[in-house]
C-alpha positions in Angstrom: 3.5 11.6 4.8 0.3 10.2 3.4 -1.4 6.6 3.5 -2.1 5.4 -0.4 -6.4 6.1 0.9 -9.0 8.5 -0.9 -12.5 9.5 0.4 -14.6 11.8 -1.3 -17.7 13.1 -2.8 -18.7 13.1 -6.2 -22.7 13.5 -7.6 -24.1 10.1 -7.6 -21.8 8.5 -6.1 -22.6 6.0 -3.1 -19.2 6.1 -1.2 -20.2 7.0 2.6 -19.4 10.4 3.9 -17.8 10.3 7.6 -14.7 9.2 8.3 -12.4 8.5 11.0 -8.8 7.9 11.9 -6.4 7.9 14.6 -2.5 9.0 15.6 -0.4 8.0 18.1 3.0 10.2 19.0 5.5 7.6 19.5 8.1 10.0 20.0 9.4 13.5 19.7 12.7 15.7 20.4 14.0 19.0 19.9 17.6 18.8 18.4 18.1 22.8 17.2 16.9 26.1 18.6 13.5 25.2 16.6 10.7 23.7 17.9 9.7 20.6 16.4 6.7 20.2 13.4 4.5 17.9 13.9 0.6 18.5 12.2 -1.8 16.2 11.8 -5.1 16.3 9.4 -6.3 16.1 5.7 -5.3 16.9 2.7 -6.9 17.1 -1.3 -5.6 16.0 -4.0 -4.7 19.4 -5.1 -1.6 20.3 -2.1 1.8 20.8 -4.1 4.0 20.7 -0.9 6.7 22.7 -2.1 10.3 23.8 0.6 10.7 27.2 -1.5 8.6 29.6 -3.2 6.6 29.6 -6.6 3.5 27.4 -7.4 3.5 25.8 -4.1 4.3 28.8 -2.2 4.1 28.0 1.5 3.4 24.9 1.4 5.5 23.6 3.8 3.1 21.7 6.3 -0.2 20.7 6.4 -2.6 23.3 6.4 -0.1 25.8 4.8 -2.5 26.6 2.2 -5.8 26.1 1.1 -5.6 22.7 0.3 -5.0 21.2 3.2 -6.1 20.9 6.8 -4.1 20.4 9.9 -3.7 20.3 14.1 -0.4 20.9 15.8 -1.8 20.3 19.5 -2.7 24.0 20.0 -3.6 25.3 16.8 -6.1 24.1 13.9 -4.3 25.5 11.2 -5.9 26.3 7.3 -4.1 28.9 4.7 -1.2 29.6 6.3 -3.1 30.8 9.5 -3.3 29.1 13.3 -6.6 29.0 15.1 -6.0 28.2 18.9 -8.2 25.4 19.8 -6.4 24.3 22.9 -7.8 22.8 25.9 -5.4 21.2 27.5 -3.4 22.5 30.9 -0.4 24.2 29.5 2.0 24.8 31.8 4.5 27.7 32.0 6.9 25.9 30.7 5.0 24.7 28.0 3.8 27.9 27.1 7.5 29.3 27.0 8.4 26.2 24.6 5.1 26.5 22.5 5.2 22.9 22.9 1.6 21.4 20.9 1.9 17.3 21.4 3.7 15.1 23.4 4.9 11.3 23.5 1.6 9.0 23.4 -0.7 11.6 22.8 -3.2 10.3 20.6 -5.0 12.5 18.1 -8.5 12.0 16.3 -9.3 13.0 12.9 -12.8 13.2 11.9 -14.1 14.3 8.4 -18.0 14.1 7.5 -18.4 15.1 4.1 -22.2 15.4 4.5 -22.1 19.4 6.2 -18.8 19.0 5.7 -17.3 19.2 8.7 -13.7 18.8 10.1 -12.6 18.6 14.0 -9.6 17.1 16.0 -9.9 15.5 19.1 -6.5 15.1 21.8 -6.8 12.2 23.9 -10.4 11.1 23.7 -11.5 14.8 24.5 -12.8 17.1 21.1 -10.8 20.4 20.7 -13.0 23.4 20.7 -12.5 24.6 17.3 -13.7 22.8 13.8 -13.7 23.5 10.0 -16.7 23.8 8.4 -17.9 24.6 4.7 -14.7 23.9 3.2 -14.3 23.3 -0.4 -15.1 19.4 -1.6 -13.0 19.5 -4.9 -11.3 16.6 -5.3 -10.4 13.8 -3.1 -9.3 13.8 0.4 -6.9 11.9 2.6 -4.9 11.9 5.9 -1.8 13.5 5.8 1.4 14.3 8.5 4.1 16.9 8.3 6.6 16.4 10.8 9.9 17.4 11.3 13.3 15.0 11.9 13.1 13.3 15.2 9.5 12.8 15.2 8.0 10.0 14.5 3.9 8.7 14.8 1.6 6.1 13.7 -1.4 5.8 11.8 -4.1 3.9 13.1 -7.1 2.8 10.7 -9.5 0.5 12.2 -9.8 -3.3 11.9 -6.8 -5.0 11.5 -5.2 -2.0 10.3 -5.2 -0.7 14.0 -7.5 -0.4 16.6 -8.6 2.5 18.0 -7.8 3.9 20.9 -11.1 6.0 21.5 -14.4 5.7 20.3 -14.8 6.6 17.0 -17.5 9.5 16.9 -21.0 8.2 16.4 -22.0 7.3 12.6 -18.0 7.7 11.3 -17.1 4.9 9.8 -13.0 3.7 10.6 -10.9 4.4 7.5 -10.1 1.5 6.5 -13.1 0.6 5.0 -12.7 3.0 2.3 -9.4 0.8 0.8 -10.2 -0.7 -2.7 -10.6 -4.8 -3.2 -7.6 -6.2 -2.1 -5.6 -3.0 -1.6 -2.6 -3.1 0.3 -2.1 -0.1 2.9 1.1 1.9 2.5 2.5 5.2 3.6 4.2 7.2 1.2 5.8 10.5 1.3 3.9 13.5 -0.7 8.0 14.8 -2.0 10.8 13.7 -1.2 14.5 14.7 -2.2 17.0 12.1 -3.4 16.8 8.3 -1.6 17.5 8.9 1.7 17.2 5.1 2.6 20.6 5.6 0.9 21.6 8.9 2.5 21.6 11.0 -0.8 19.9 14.4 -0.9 18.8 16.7 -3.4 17.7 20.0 -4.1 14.2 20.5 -5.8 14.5 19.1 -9.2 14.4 21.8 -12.3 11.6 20.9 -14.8 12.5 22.1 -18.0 10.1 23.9 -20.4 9.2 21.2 -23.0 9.2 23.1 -26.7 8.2 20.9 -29.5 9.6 21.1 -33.0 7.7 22.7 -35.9 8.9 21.9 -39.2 9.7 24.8 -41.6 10.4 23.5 -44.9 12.1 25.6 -47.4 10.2 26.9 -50.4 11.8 26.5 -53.7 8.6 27.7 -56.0 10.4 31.4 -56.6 13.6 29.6 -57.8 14.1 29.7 -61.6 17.0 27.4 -63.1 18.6 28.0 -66.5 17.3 25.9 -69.2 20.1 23.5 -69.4 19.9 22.3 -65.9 15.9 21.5 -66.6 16.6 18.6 -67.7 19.7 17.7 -65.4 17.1 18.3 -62.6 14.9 15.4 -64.3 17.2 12.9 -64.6 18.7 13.3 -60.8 14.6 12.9 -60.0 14.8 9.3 -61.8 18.4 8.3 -60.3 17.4 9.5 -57.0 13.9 7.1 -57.1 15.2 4.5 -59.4 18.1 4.3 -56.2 15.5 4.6 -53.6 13.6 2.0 -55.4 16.7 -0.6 -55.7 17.1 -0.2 -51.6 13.1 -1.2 -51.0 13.6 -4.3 -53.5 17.1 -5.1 -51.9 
């Protein structure tokens, strides 16, 4: 899921470079054998989230490739890989479950674009990993992957939200980066089916789009008798003096 907000850098541009958002785990609960996904960061306009294999080959979750960025509680995660940035007291019961977040954690997502620089913070206190010289192309914004059960909410600043923590010092609240009277909304980056409607679908199959090239028979090497010269004439006339008659008509 993704809010409808873009920050980035471009030369010349004057759009400010430090940004800052907030998430709140409203709830969570493990209904199969597997754990439930919840990761929180950014992502560029480049991620393909994909459920199988192909372009968007593990692109299942937020930081699943190298377009994207995310934190899970434990882990800051980038390319498919998990870097363990924990600090909280895990219990040994948490550490059997793997469990990252919990209900009302609240999560802090800084990006300054200036270094650039990416960290997390859990709860007011910054994890003690970041993300650093990543690649700037194209345009960034927040992003959630999150399993069924699960369920969170943005929090942008102003009247969009207000934050729970103190922002980090010279990050500006995110909502300040929405266009003249732009609306906020949270839309999902794929989805199968309607399922406000309880229909799903499989991945959709694009078909290969071939376009049609004229070949037009040549008649130049065709020699008629002479007696059909002159039949070949007068079809020319009937066939425009007809043509002719349906303009006029």
């Amino acid at each position: 899921m993704r809010p409808n907000i873009l920050v980035g850098v471009e030369d010349g541009e004057s759009m400010y470079k430090k940004w800052y958002f907030e998430v709140v785990i409203d709830h969570i609960e493990q209904v199969t054998h597997v754990q439930p996904h919840i990761r929180i960061g950014w992502a560029t306009t480049h991620f393909q989230p994909s459920p199988g294999h192909g372009d968007g080959f593990s692109s299942n979750g937020i930081g699943d490739n190298t377009y994207s960025y995310g934190f899970d509680g434990q882990n800051v995660w980038f390319a498919g890989r998990a870097y363990d940035v924990s600090n909280r007291v895990v219990t040994a019961a948490d550490n059997m479950q793997h469990i990252g977040f919990k209900k009302n954690d609240v999560i802090g997502c800084l990006l300054d674009l200036n270094i650039p620089e990416m960290w997390f913070s859990l709860n007011g206190l910054p994890v003690k990993g970041l993300l650093r010289e990543f690649n700037l192309t194209g345009m960034f914004f927040p992003a959630i992957s999150l399993s069924s059960r699960v369920s969170c909410r943005f929090i942008f600043g102003g009247e969009h939200g207000r934050f729970i923590h103190r922002p980090p010092e010279g990050a500006a609240p995110l909502f300040e980066a929405m266009l003249a009277k732009q609306k906020i909304s949270i839309e999902p980056c794929f989805s199968f089916g309607n399922i406000e409607r309880s229909r799903l679908d499989g991945p959709s199959h694009f078909q290969h789009h071939i376009g049609f090239t004229p070949q037009p028979v040549r008649t130049n090497h065709i020699v008629l008798p002479a007696h059909l010269e002159s039949v070949r004439d007068r079809l020319a006339e009937n066939i425009h003096e007809l043509w002719s008659m349906n303009k006029v008509a």
